[in-house]
Structure formats: C-alpha cells, structure tokens
ZAVOSE-819404 format. One line per field, with one value per residue: x, y, z of N, C-alpha, C in turn; residue number from 1; chain. Coordinates in Angstrom, 2 decimals. Each point is the difference from the previous one (the first is absolute). Example, Ala and Ser with C-alpha at 12.3 -4.5 7.8 and 13.67 -1.06 7.14 Angstrom:
n_c1 = [13.19,-0.35]
n_c2 = [-5.69,1.05]
n_c3 = [7.80,-0.72]
ca_c1 = [-0.89,0.82]
ca_c2 = [1.19,1.19]
ca_c3 = [0.00,0.06]
c_c1 = [0.90,-0.77]
c_c2 = [1.20,1.09]
c_c3 = [0.00,0.73]
n = [1,2]
chain = [A,A]
REM end
This chain:
n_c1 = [171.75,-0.59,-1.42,-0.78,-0.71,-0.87,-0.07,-1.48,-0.90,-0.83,-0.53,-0.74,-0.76,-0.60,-0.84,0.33,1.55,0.08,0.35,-1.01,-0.63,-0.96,-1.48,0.15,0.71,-0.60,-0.67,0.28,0.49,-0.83,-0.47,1.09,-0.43,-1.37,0.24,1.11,-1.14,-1.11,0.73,0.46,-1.06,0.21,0.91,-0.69,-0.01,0.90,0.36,-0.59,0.61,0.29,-0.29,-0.16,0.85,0.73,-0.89,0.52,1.27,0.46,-0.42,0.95,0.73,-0.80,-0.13,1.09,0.84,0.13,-0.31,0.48,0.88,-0.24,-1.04,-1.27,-1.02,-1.05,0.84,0.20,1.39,-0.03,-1.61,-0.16,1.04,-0.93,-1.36,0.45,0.07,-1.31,-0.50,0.38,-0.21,-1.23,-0.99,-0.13,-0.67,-0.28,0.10,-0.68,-0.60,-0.54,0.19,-1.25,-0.07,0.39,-0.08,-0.95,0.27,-0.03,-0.49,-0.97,-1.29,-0.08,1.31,0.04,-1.07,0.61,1.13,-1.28,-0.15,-0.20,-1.22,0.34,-1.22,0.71,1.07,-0.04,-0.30,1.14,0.44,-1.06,0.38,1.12,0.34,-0.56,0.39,0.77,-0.82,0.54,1.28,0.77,-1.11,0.45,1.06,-0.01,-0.67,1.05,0.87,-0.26,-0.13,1.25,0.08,-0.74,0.87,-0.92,-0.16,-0.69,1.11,0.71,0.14,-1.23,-0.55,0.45,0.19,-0.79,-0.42,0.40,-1.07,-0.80,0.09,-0.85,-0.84,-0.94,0.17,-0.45,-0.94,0.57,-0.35,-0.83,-0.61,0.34,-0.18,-0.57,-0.59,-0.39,-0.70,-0.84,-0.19,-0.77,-0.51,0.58,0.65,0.73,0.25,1.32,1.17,0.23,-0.51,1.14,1.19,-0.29,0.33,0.90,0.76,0.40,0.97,0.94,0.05,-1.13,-0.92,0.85,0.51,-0.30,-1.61,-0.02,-1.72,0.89,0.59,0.36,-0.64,1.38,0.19,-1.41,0.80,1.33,-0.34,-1.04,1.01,0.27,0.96,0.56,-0.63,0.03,1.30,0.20,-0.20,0.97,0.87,0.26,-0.56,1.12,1.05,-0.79,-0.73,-1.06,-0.41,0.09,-0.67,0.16,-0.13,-0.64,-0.73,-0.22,-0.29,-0.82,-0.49,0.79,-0.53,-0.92,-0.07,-0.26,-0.18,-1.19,0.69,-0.83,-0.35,-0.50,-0.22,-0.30,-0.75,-0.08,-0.40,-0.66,-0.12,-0.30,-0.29,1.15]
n_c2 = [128.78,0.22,-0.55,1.39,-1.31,0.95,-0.68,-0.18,0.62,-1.37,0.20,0.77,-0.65,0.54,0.87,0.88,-0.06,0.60,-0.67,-0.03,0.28,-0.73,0.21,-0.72,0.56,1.20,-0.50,-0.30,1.02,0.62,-0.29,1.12,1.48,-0.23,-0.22,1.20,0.31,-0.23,0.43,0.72,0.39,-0.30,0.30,0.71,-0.82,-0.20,1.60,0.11,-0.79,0.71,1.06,-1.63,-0.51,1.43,0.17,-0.77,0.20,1.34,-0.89,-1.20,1.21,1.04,-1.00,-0.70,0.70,1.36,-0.69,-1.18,1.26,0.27,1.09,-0.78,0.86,-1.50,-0.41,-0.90,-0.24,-1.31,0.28,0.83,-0.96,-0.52,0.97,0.18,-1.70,-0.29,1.13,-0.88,-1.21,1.27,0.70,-0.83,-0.42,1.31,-0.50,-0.62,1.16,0.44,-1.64,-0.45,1.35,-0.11,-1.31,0.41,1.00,-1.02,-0.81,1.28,-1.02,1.19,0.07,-1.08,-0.30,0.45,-0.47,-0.91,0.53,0.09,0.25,1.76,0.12,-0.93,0.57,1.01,0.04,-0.31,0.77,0.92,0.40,-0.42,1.17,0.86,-0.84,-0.39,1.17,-0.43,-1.18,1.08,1.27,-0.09,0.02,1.13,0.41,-0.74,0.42,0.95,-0.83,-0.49,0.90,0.08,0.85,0.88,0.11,1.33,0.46,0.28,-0.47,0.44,0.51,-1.73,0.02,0.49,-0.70,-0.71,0.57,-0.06,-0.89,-0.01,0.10,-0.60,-1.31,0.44,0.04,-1.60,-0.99,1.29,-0.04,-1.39,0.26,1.29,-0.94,-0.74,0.65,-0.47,-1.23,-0.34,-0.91,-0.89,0.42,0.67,-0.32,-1.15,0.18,0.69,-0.87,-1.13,0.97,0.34,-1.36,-0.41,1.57,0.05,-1.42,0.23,1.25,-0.85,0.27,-0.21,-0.19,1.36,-0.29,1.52,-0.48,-1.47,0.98,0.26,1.11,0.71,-1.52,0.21,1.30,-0.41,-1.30,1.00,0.86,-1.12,0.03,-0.67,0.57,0.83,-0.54,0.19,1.16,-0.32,-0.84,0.39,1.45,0.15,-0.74,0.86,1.51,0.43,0.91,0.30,0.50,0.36,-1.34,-0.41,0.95,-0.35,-1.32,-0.19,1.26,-1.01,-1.09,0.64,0.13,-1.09,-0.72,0.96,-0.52,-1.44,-0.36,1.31,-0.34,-1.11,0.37,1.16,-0.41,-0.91,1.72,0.30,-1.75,-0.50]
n_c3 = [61.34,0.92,-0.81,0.55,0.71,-0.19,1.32,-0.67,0.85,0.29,-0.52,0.86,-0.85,-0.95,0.78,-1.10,-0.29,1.38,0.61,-0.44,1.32,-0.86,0.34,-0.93,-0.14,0.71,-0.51,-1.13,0.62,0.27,-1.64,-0.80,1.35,0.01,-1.64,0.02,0.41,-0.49,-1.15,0.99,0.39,-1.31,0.54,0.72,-0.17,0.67,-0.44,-0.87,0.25,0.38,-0.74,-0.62,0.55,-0.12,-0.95,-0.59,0.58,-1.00,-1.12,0.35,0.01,-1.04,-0.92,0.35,0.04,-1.01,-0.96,1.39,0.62,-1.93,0.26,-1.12,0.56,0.10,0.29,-0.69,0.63,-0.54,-0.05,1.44,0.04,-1.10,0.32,1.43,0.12,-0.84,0.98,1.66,-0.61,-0.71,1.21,0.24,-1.29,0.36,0.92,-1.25,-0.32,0.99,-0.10,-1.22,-0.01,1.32,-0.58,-1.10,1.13,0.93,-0.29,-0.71,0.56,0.69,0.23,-0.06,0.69,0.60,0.05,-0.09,-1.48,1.55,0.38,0.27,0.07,-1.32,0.34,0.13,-1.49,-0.72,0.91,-0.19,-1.86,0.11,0.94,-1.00,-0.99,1.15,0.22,-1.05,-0.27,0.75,-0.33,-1.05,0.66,0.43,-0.93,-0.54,0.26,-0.20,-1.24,-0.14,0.85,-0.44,-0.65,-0.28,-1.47,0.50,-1.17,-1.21,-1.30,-0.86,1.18,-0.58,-1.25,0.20,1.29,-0.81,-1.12,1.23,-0.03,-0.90,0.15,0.98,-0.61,-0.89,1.44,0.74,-1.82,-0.28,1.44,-0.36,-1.48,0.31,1.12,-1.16,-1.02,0.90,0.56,-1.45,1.30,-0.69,0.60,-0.28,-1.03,0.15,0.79,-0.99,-0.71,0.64,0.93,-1.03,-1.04,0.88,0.05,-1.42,0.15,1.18,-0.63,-0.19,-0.97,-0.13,1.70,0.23,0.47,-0.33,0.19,0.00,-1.24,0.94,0.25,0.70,0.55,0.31,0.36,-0.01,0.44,0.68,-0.30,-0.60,-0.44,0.98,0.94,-0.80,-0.35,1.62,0.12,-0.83,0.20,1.71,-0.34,-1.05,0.69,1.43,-0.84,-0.04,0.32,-1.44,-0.46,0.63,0.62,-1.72,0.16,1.43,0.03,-1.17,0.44,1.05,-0.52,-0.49,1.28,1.02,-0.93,0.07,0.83,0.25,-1.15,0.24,1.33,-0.10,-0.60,0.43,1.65,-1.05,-0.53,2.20,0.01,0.28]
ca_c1 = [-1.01,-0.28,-1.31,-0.42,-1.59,-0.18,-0.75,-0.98,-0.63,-0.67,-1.31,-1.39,-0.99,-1.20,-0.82,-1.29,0.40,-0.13,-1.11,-0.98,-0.92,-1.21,-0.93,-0.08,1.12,0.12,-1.42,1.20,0.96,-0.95,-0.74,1.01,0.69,-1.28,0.10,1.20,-0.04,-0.86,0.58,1.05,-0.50,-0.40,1.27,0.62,-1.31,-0.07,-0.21,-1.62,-0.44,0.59,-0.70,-1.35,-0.55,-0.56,-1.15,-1.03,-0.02,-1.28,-1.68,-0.59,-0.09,-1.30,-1.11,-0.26,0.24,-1.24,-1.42,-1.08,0.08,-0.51,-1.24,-0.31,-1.34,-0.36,0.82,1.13,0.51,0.37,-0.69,0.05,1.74,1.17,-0.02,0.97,1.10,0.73,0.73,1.23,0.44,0.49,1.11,1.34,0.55,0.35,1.25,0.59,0.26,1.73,1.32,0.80,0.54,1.31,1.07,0.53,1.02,1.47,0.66,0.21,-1.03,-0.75,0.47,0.18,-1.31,-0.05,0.65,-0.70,-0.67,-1.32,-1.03,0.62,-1.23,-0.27,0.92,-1.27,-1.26,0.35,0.39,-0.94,-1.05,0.53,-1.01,-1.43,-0.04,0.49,-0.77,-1.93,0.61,-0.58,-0.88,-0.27,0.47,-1.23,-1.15,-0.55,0.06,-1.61,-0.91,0.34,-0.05,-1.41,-1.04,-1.28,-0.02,-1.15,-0.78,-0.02,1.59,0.44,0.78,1.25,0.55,0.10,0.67,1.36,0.69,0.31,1.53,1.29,-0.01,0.86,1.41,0.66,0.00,1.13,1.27,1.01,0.04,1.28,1.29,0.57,1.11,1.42,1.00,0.52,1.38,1.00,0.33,-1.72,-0.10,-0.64,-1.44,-1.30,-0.04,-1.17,-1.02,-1.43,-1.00,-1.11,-1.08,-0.55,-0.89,-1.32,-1.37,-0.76,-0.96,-0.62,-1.27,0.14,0.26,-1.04,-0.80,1.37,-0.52,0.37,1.19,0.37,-0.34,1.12,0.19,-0.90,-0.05,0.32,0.19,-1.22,0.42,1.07,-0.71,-0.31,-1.10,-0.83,-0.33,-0.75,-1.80,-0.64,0.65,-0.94,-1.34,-0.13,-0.47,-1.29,-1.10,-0.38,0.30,1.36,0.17,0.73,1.64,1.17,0.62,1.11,1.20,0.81,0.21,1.01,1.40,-0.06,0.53,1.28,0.61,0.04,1.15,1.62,-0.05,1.35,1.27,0.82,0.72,0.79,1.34,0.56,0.53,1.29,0.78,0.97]
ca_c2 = [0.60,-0.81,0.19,-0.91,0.00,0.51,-0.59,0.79,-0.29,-0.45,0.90,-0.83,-0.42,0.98,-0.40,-0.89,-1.69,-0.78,-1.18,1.12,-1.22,0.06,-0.32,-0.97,-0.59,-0.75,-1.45,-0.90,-0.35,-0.47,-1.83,-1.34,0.05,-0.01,-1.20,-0.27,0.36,-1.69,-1.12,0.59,-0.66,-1.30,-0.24,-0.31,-0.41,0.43,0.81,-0.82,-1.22,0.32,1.27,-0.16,-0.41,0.79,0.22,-1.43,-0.01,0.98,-0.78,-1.21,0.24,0.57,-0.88,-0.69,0.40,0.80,-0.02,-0.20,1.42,1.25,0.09,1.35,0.05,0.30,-0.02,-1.18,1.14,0.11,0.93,1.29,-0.14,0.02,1.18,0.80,-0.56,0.75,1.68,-0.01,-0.37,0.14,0.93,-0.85,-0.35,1.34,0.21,-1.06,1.18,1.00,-0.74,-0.19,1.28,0.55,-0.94,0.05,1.15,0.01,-1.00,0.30,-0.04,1.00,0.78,-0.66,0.57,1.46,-0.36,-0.53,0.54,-0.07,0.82,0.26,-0.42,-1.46,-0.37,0.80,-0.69,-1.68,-0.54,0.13,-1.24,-0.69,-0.43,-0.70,-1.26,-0.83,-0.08,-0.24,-1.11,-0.41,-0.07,-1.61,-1.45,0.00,-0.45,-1.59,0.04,0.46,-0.64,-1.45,0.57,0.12,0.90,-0.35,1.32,-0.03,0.85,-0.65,-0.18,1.75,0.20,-0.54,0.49,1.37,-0.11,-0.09,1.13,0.91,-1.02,-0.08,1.81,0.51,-0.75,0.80,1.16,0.19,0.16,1.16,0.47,-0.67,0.44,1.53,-0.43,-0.85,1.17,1.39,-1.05,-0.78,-1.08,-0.89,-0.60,1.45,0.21,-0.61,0.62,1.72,-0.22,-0.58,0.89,0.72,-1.08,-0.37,0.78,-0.23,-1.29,-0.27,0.74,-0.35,-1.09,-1.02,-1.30,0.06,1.59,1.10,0.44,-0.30,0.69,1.08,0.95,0.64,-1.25,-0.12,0.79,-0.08,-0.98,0.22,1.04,0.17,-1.05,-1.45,-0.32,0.22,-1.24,-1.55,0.03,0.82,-1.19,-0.43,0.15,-0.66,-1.19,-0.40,0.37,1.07,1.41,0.01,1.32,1.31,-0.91,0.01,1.35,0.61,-0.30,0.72,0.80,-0.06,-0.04,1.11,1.19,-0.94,0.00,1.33,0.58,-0.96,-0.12,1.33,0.00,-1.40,0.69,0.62,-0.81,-0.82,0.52,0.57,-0.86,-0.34]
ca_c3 = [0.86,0.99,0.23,1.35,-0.37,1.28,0.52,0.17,0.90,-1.12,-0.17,0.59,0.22,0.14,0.89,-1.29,-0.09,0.92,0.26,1.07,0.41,0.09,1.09,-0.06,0.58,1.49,-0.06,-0.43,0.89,1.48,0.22,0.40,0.60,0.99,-0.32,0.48,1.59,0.03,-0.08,1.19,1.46,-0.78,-0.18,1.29,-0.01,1.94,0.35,-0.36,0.81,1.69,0.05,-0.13,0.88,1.53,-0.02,0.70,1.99,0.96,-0.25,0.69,1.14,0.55,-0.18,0.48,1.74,0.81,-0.39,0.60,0.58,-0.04,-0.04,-1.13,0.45,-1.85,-0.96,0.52,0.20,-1.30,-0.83,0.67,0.09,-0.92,-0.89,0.45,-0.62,-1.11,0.07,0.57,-0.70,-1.09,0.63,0.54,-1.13,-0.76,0.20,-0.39,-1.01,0.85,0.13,-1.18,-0.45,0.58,-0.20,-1.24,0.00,0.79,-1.13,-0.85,-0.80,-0.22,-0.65,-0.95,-1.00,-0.58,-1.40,-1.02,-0.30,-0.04,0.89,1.37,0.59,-0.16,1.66,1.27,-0.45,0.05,1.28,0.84,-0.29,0.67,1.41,-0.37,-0.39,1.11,1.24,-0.66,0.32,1.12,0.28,-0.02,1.07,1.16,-0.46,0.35,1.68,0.75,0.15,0.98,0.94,0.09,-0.87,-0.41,-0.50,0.28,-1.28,-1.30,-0.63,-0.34,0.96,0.39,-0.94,0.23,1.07,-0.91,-0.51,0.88,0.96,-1.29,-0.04,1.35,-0.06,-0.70,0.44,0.78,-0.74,-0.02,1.61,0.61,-0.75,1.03,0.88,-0.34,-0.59,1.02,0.83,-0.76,0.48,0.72,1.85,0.56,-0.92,0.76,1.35,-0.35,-0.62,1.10,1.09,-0.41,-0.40,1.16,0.79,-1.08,-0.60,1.77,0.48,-1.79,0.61,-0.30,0.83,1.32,-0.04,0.47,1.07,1.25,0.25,0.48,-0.53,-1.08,-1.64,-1.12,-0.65,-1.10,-0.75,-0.95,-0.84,-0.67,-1.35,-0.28,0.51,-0.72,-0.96,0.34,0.53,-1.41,-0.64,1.07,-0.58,-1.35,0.28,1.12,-0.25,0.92,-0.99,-0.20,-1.02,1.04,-0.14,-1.09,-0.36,0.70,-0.18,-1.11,0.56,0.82,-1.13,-0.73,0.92,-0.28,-1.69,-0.48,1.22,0.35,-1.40,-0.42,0.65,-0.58,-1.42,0.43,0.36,-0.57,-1.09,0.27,0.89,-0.54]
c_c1 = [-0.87,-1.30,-0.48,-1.03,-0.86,-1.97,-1.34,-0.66,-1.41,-1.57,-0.94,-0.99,-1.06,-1.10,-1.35,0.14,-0.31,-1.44,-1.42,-1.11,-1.01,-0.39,-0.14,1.86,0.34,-0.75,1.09,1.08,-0.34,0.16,1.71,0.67,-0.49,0.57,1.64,-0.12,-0.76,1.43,1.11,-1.24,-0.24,1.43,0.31,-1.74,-0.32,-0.57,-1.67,-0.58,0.06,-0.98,-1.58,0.07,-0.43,-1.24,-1.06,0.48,-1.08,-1.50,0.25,0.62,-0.85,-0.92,-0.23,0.87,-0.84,-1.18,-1.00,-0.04,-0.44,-1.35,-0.19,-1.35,-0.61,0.80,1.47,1.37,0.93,0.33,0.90,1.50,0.48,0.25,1.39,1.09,0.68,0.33,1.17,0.95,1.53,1.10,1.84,0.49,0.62,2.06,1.12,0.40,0.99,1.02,0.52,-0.07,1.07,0.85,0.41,0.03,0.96,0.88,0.79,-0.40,-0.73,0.99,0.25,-1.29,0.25,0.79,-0.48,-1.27,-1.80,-0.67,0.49,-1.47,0.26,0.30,-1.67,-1.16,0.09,0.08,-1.73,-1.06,0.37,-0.25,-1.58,-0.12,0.53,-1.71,-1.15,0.21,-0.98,-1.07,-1.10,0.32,-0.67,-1.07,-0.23,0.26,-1.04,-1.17,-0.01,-0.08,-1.76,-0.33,-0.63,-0.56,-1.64,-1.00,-0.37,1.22,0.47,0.66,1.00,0.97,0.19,1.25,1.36,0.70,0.34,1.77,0.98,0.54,1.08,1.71,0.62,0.25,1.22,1.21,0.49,0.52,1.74,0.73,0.29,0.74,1.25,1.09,0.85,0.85,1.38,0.84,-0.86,-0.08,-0.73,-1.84,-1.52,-0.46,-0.67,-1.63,-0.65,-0.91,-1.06,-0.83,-1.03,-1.24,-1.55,-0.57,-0.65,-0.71,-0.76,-1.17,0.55,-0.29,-1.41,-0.77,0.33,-0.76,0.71,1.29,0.15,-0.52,0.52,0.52,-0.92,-0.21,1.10,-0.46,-1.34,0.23,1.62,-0.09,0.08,-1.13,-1.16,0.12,-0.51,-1.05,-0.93,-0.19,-1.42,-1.59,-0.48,-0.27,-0.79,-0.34,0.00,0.57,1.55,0.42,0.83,1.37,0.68,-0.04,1.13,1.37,0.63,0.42,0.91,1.09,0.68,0.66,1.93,0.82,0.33,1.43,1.40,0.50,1.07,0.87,0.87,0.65,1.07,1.35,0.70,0.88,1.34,0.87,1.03,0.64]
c_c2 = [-1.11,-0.29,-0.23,-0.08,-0.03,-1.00,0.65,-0.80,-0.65,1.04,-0.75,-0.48,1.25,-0.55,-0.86,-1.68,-0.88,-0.98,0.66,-1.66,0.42,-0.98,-1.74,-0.52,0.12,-0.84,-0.95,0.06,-0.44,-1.48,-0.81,-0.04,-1.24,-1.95,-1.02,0.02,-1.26,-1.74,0.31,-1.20,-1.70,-0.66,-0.09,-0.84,-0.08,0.73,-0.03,-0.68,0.45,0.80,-0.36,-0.94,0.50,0.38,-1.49,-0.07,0.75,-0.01,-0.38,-0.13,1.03,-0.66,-1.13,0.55,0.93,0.13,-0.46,0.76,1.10,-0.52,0.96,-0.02,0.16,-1.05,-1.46,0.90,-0.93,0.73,1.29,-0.27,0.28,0.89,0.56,-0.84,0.62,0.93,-0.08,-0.81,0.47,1.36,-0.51,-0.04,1.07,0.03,-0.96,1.35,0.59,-0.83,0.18,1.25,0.06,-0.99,0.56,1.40,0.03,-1.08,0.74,-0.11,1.03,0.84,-0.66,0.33,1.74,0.27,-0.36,0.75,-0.19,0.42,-0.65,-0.72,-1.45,-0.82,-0.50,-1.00,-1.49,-0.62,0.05,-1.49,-1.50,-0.97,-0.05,-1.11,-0.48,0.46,-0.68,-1.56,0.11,0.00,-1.79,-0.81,0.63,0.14,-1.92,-0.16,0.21,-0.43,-1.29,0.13,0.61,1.39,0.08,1.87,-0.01,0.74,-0.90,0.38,1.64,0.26,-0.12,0.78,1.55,0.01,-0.27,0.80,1.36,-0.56,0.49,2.08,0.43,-0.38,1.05,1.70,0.41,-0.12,1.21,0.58,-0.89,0.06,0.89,-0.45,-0.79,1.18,1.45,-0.50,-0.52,-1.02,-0.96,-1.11,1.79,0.09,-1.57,0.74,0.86,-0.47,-0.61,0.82,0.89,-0.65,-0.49,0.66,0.27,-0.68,-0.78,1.04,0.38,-0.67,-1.92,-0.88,-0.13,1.46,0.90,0.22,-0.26,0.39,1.75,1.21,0.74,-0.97,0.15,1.35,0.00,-1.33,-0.01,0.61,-0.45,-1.35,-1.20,-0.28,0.53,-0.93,-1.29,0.16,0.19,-1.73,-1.19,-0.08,-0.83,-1.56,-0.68,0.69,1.09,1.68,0.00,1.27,0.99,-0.91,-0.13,1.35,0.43,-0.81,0.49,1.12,0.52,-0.49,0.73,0.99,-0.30,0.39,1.32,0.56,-0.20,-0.21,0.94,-0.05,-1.03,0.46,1.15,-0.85,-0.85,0.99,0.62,-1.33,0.05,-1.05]
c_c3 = [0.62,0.28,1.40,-0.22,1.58,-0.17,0.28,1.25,-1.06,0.52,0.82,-0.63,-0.09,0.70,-0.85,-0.09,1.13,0.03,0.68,0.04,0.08,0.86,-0.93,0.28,0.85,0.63,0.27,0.38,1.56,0.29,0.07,0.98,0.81,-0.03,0.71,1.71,0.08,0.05,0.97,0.65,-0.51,0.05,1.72,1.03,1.47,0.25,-0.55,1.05,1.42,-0.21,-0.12,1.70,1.39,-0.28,0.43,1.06,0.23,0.39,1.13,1.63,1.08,-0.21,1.42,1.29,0.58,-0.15,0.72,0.97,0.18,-0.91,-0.78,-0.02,-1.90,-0.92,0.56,-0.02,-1.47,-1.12,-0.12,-0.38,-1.48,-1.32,0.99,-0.56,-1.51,-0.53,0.58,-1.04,-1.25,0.63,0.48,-0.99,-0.71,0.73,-1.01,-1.20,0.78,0.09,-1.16,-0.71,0.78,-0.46,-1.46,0.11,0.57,-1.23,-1.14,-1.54,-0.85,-0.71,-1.72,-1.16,-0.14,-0.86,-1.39,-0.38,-0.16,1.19,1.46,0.61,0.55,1.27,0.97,-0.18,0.05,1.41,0.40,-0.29,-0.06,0.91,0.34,-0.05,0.45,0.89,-0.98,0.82,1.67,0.50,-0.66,0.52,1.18,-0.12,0.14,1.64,0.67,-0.28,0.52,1.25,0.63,-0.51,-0.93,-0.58,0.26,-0.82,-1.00,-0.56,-0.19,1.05,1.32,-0.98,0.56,0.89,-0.15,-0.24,1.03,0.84,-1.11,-0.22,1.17,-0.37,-1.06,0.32,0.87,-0.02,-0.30,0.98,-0.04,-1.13,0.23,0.77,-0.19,-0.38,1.17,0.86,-0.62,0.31,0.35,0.93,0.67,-0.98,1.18,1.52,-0.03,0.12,1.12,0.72,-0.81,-0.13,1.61,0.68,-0.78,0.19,1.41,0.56,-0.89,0.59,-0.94,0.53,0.93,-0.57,0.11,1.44,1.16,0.71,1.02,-0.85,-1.09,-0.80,-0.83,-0.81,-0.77,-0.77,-1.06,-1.01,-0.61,-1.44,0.22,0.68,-1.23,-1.25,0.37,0.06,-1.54,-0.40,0.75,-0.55,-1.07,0.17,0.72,-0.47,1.08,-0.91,-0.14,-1.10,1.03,0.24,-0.57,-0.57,1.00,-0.57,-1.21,0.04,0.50,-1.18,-1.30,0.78,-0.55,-0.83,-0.15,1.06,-0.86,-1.51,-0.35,0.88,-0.24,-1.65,0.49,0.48,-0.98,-0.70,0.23,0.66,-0.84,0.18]
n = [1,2,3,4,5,6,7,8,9,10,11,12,13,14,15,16,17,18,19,20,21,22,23,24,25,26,27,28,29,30,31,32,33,34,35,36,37,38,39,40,41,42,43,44,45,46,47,48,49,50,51,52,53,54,55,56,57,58,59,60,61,62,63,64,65,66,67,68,69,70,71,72,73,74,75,76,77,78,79,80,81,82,83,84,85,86,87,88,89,90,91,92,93,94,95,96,97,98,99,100,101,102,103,104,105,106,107,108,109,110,111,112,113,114,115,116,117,118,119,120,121,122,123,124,125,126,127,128,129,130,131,132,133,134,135,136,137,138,139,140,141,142,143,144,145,146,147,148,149,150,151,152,153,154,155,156,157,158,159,160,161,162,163,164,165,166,167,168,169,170,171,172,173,174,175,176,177,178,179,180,181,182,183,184,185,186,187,188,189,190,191,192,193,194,195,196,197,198,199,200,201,202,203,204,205,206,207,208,209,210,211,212,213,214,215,216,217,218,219,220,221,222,223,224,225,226,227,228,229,230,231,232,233,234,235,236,237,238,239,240,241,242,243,244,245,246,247,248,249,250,251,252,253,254,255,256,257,258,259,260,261,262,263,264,265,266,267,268,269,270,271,272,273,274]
chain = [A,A,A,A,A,A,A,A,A,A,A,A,A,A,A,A,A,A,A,A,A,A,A,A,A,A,A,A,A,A,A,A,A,A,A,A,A,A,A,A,A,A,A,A,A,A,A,A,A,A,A,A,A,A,A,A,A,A,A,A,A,A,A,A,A,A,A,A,A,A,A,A,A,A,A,A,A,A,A,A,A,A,A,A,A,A,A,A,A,A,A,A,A,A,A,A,A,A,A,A,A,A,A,A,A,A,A,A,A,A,A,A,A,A,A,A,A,A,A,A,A,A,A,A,A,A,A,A,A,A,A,A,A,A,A,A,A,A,A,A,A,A,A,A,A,A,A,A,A,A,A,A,A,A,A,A,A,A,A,A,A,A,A,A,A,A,A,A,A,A,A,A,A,A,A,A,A,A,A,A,A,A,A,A,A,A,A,A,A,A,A,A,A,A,A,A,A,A,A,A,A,A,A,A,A,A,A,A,A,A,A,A,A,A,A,A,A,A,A,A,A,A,A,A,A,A,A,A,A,A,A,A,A,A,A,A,A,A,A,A,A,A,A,A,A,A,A,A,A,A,A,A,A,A,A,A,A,A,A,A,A,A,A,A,A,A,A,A,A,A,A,A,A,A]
REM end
C-alpha cells in the first residue's frame, strides 16, 4: 500500500503575533530612515554643493545687480533682500523632497521598506526631517553670506532665533507639499518640472524681491494673501523690528494650515503608490 502524504498549506500568523508599532518605534524608525537619507546626500556631495550654491548667486546677484535699482523707502534694500532670500531659498530647496521620494519609488526603494517590519510613517517622516537638516546647513551658509554682504539684524538674538525657527517651519512645511508631489509623478525629472512652476509663481509674486506696493493691483491681491509672503514678512519683522505678533501668527498659521492638507495626503498616496 502506498502512503500519500498530502501537503498542508502553513497557517498565518495570528494577528496577536504580528509585529504592532508603537509611537516610540516609529521614533526610531523615523530617525533611521531620516539617518539613511542624510548619509544618501553625504555620499553624493555635488548635489550639496550645487544646491548650496544657487542660493549665494541669488544674494549676490540682487545684492549687487539689482540692488542699486530697486528702492526700499526706510530701510537698505540688503536688509529688505534677505529675509525673502531665505524663504526663496529653502522653497527651491523643497524640490530636493519631490526628487528624492520619486527616485526611491521609482527605484524601488520604497517598496523594499514595506517589506521590513517597521512604521509605514517612517518613509514620510525620515525623508521630511532629513531635509530639515540639510535647511538648518543652509540657512547658516546664508546667514554668513549676508552678513559678508552688508546685512545687519536690527533686533536682538531672541528674535533672530525666532526668525529661524520660522525658515525652518516653513522648510518643513513644504517638505510635505513636494513628497505629495514626488509620490503622485513618481518620476523625478517629472517631480522637478512639476515643482518649479508653482515654486516660481509663489516665491516672484512674494514680497521677497520688491514692496508688494509697487506691484499691479490684482498681483498684490494675491501676493498679499498667500504663505510665502507671510513667512517673509513674519521672518522680515523679526529681524528690522517694527510690529510683528499678527506676522508670525499668520505665518504659522499658514503652516499649520499646510501640514494639516498635505501630511494625510502624502501618507495616503504613499499607502496606495506602488
């Protein structure tokens, strides 16, 4: 007689056994995503280096081409240039999140961490803070720029710091606005092409470069009313002085708006990309 031995299908896994994440592991997974995305830009050091140098063109070519042009009644147009520098700045810089989410989903990066047992969040989070700490780098190299250059803070330290922390808010505010976008193109030649024309129309129709007074009517109604003009003007106050409680509430305000959008939508997309 002939034993047959018939093949069991192996049992799942009870939902009890599975791995469940707590709010400190996904901490910890955050920090290694955050930490594997730091040593990516520490490894390709160009891309650092290129990205810090369009911002000192940008000083020193409104500094010294248009600066003896445009006119800031009150005020050196120095001064008036580089609170917008380091809002336009870190904005440009947000397309460096929509390149590098669409590369490690088109790569296959992303699918690879979903495989590994740990916080679906960490992706989202590591990539955002990340890029924090690449904008803390810059806002210090333009920070020495601008003062080599003749600026000159007209408060006190508290609220240079503040002012920081407002560049740094905003930078983390647009990191979630361009990982949405990295994740919805999933290419990142399409993720940079995407990003310029919005960034542009934001950050040139902005009180950054020039007064919004001296702009066309319907320009100054939107450019009075959208967030980068309200972080410069929040960033602007803090460092010349003059009332600033209604500026850095708007701006925070506006980023809190932000976050509160784009945050679930970037989690979502990340949950249905493939």
């Amino acid at each position: 007689m002939t034993a047959v031995t018939v093949a069991q299908k192996p049992t799942p896994p009870a939902a009890s056994t599975r791995r469940r994440v707590t709010p400190k592991r996904a901490v910890l997974d955050g920090g290694v995503v955050a930490w594997r995305n730091l040593l990516s830009m520490l490894r390709t050091p160009e891309v650092l280096v290129f990205s810090s140098i369009q911002p000192v063109i940008f000083v020193l070519m409104f500094r010294f081409v248009f600066g003896g042009a445009i006119t800031v009644p009150g005020e050196s147009y120095v001064n008036f240039l580089m609170p917008g520098i380091f809002i336009q700045t870190v904005a440009f810089g947000a397309t460096n999140t929509a390149v590098g989410m669409a590369q490690d989903l088109q790569g296959g990066v992303i699918d690879r961490f979903r495989s590994l047992p740990m916080a679906r969040s960490a992706v989202l989070a590591g990539r955002t803070i990340a890029d924090l700490v690449r904008n803390v780098w810059i806002v210090i190299l333009m920070s020495v720029v601008g003062f080599a250059v003749g600026f000159r803070i007209q408060t006190n330290a508290l609220a240079a710091l503040a002012a920081v922390a407002i560049v740094l808010l905003f930078a983390f505010t647009l990191s979630w606005v361009f990982a949405y976008i990295g994740l919805a193109v999933a290419n990142p030649e399409a993720a940079q092409a995407a990003s310029f024309p919005i960034l542009a129309i934001f950050v040139f129709a902005s009180s950054a470069f020039v007064p919004l007074n001296t702009m066309p009517g319907w320009l100054q109604a939107f450019a009075s009313h959208q967030p980068v003009t309200a972080s410069i003007n929040a960033v602007r106050a803090l460092v010349l002085g003059g009332p600033t409680a209604s500026y850095v509430l708007t701006a925070i305000a506006w980023c809190i708006g932000i976050i509160a959008v784009f945050a679930p939508l970037a989690v979502r997309r990340y949950r249905r990309s493939s």
